[in-house]
C-alpha positions, 0 to 999 in steps of 0.5 A: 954174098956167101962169105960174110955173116947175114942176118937169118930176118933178111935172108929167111924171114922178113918181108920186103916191105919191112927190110926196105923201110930198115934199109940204108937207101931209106935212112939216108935218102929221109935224112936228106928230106929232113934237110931239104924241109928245114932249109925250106922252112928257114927260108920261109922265116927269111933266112937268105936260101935261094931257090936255087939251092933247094932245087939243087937238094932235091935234084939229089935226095936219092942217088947217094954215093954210099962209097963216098959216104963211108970213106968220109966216115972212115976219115971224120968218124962221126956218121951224120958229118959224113952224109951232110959232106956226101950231100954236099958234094952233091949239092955244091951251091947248097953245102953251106946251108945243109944242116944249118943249125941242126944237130945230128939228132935231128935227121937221126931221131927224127928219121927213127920215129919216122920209121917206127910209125910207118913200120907199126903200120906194117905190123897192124896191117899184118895184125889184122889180117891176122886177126881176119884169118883166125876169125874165118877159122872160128866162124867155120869151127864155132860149133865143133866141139872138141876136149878142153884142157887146163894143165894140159888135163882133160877138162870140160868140152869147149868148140874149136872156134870158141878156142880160137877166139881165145887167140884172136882177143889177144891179138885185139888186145895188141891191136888196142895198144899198137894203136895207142903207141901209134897216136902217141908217137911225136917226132923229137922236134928241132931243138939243136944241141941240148934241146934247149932251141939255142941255135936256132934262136941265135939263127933268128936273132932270138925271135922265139916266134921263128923258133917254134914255127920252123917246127910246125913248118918242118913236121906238118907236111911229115904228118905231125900236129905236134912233137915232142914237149920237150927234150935233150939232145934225143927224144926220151928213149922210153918212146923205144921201149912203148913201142918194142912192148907192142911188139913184144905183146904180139910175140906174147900173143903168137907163142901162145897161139904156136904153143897151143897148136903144137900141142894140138898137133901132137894130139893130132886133132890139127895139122898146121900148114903141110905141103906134098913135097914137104920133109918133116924130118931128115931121119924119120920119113913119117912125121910132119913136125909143126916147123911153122909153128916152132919158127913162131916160138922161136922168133917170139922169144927173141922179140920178147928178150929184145925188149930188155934192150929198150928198157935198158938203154932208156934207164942208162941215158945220161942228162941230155944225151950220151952215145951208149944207145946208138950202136945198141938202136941199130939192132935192137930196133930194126931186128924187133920189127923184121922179127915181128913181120915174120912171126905174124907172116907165119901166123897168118900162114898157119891160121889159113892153113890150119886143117882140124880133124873132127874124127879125131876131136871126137875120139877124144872126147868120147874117152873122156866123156864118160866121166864128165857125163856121169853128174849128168847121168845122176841127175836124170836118173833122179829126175826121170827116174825115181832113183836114189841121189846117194845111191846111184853116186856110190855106183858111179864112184865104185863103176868109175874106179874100176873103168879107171882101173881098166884103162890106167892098168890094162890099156883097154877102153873106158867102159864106165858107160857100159858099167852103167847101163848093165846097172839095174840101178839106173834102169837107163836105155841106150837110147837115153844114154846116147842122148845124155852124152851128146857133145853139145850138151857139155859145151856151154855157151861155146858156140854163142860166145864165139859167134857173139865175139865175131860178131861183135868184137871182131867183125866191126874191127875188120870193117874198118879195115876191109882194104888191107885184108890182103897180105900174101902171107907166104913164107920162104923155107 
């Protein structure tokens, strides 16, 4: 197992879940239920198929012989050829009527869609729990203010919880369009070489009734009303490339949310998940590197350049089919999903182990505070006070230079509010004082529009899912 190349989404990140719905025992075994259905449908529409055979397919739709299957592919070079002769020998009494009338397309393209919508229900299943971590975070972090930032400068405070809600909108946003994509999805149909039906309606000695009702016979039990209005060989590659952008909106949404808690990990106000025995550098005995959060940004990355295979392979489709896709497919959209299984795995990890450091948050804003509280100063000075408008603004300008001065030149404290209350100008009390530089004062509507977000926007979307708030999120290096 060690001597040839893996890839890293199944041996390091990938749940099981995912890998098995990727794997060969699922494509091939679908394959076979896809045949078995349009032999049961033939026959339904009189095709002469007996009992008999069909017993004999589905004695069979799981014990491939994959070494029998790759020597036939070897020999006859095409891979759906190699499989319906494997099923054949298998199925003695059936091989004459496997695939009957089909193209390749119709147990490739049709097991692909099959496995994309089964594989986005993975997803918005993580998604959500996603969503139920981040949302426990805010609600108990919806009132503790910390320093807000834009350009990564200090700028007016904000709550914990209220940043966090910034995280999961983006992930609602995801949610909305995973969901959109999922209602869209059609499987290609039975539509045999050019998408033209030809096969089949010579199959039905040209009863287009047949034609259209072997599809519904096919795909109704699959869970489909309808498929796909028309097509070539394949469905429209765009179907691809809808729902790698999902995908990639996700990974969006997760690398912003890892490159935000980095950062706060270096402000030290959050640590990500950090266990005892955990080694955070191999040199540094110290430190605790956010691992997790960087493994998102990574991964993400791919995911979001992974779309440019979608894109490209849809625009270079010639007229009804040509095979430039098929070895791109094989990686592009299995690895987009494993991909994406991890990044919210490790999402979901950090935001339910994610510890805040209050203190810390609170250090922060107090070296910041001082400026920020100095238009409030000013105008309860004027309002309580009596004071001069004009006035006390030159002595905030003048104090606020020289305690910049102090912090930029010399490294000490800002000492503006010490400048300030010394200030006869100002005739404030330390009591005042404190009580114009509570933190609470400077966060808005923080708290209240986190808690109406949660209670409005999150909760009735948890609600409706509360049974598969229950993935296990554990993640193995």
């Amino acid at each position: 197992m060690h001597e040839f190349y893996q890839s890293p989404l199944c041996g390091r990140y990938a749940d099981d879940d995912m890998k098995r719905l990727f794997s060969d025992q699922r494509k091939f075994s679908t394959w076979r239920r896809l045949w078995l259905l349009l032999a049961e449908s033939e026959k339904k529409l009189g095709i002469p198929i007996s009992d008999e055979q069909l017993d004999e397919m589905r004695a069979h739709l799981d014990d491939i012989d994959f070494d029998a299957a790759a020597e036939y592919e070897h020999k006859v070079r095409h891979d759906v050829m190699a499989h319906v002769l494997t099923f054949g020998d298998c199925c003695p009494k059936a091989r004459p009527i496997i695939h009957l009338g089909a193209t390749s397309c119709y147990v490739g393209d049709n097991t692909d869609i099959l496995n994309l919508r089964d594989a986005m229900i993975l997803i918005r299943r993580l998604l959500l729990n996603a969503i139920a971590a981040l949302s426990s975070f805010a609600e108990k972090n919806a009132a503790l203010p910390t320093l807000a930032y834009t350009h990564f400068q200090a700028a007016q405070p904000t709550t914990v919880g209220k940043r966090a809600c910034l995280w999961m909108n983006d992930l609602l946003f995801d949610l909305e369009q995973l969901d959109f994509q999922l209602k869209q999805l059609r499987p290609l149909g039975c539509r045999g070489a050019t998408g033209t039906g030809a096969s089949f309606l010579e199959l039905f000695d040209g009863d287009q009734d047949k034609v259209l009702k072997l599809e519904k016979l096919i795909f109704k039990p699959l869970g489909f009303d309808s498929c796909q209005p028309v097509s070539g060989q394949t469905y429209t590659r765009k179907v691809d490339f809808a729902v790698l952008q999902v995908l990639s909106g996700i990974a969006q949404t997760a690398s912003k949310f890892a490159g935000d808690v980095r950062l706060l990990c270096h402000l030290k106000e959050i640590d990500e998940p950090f266990e005892s025995g955990q080694i955070g550098s191999s040199a540094m005995a110290y430190k605790k590197n956010p691992m997790r959060c960087e493994r998102i940004a990574s991964l993400s990355r791919y995911v979001i350049c992974d779309l440019q295979n979608a894109a490209v392979t849809a625009s270079a489709q010639w007229l009804e089919r040509t095979l430039d896709d098929s070895a791109n497919r094989r990686l592009s959209i299995p690895e987009a999903f494993l991909a994406t299984d991890a990044i919210l795995n490790l999402m979901i990890n950090v935001a339910r182990g994610m510890r805040v450091y209050p203190a810390v948050c609170a250090k922060h804003l107090d070296e910041e505070l001082p400026f920020m509280a100095s238009e409030n100063i000013l105008m309860y000075c004027v309002r309580e006070k009596g004071g001069d408008r004009q006035t006390l603004h030159e002595h905030i300008r003048q104090h606020s230079m020289r305690a910049a001065e102090q912090v930029k030149l010399y490294g000490l404290k800002n000492d503006l509010l010490d400048r300030i209350l010394a200030d006869e100008a100002f005739g404030l009390t330390e009591e005042e004082l404190k009580r114009l530089l509570d933190p609470t004062a400077f966060t808005g509507m923080a708290e209240a529009q986190c808690r109406s977000f949660l209670r409005e926007q999150v909760a009735p979307v948890l609600d409706a899912d509360r049974n598969i708030l229950n993935a296990s999120a554990e993640i193995k290096v």
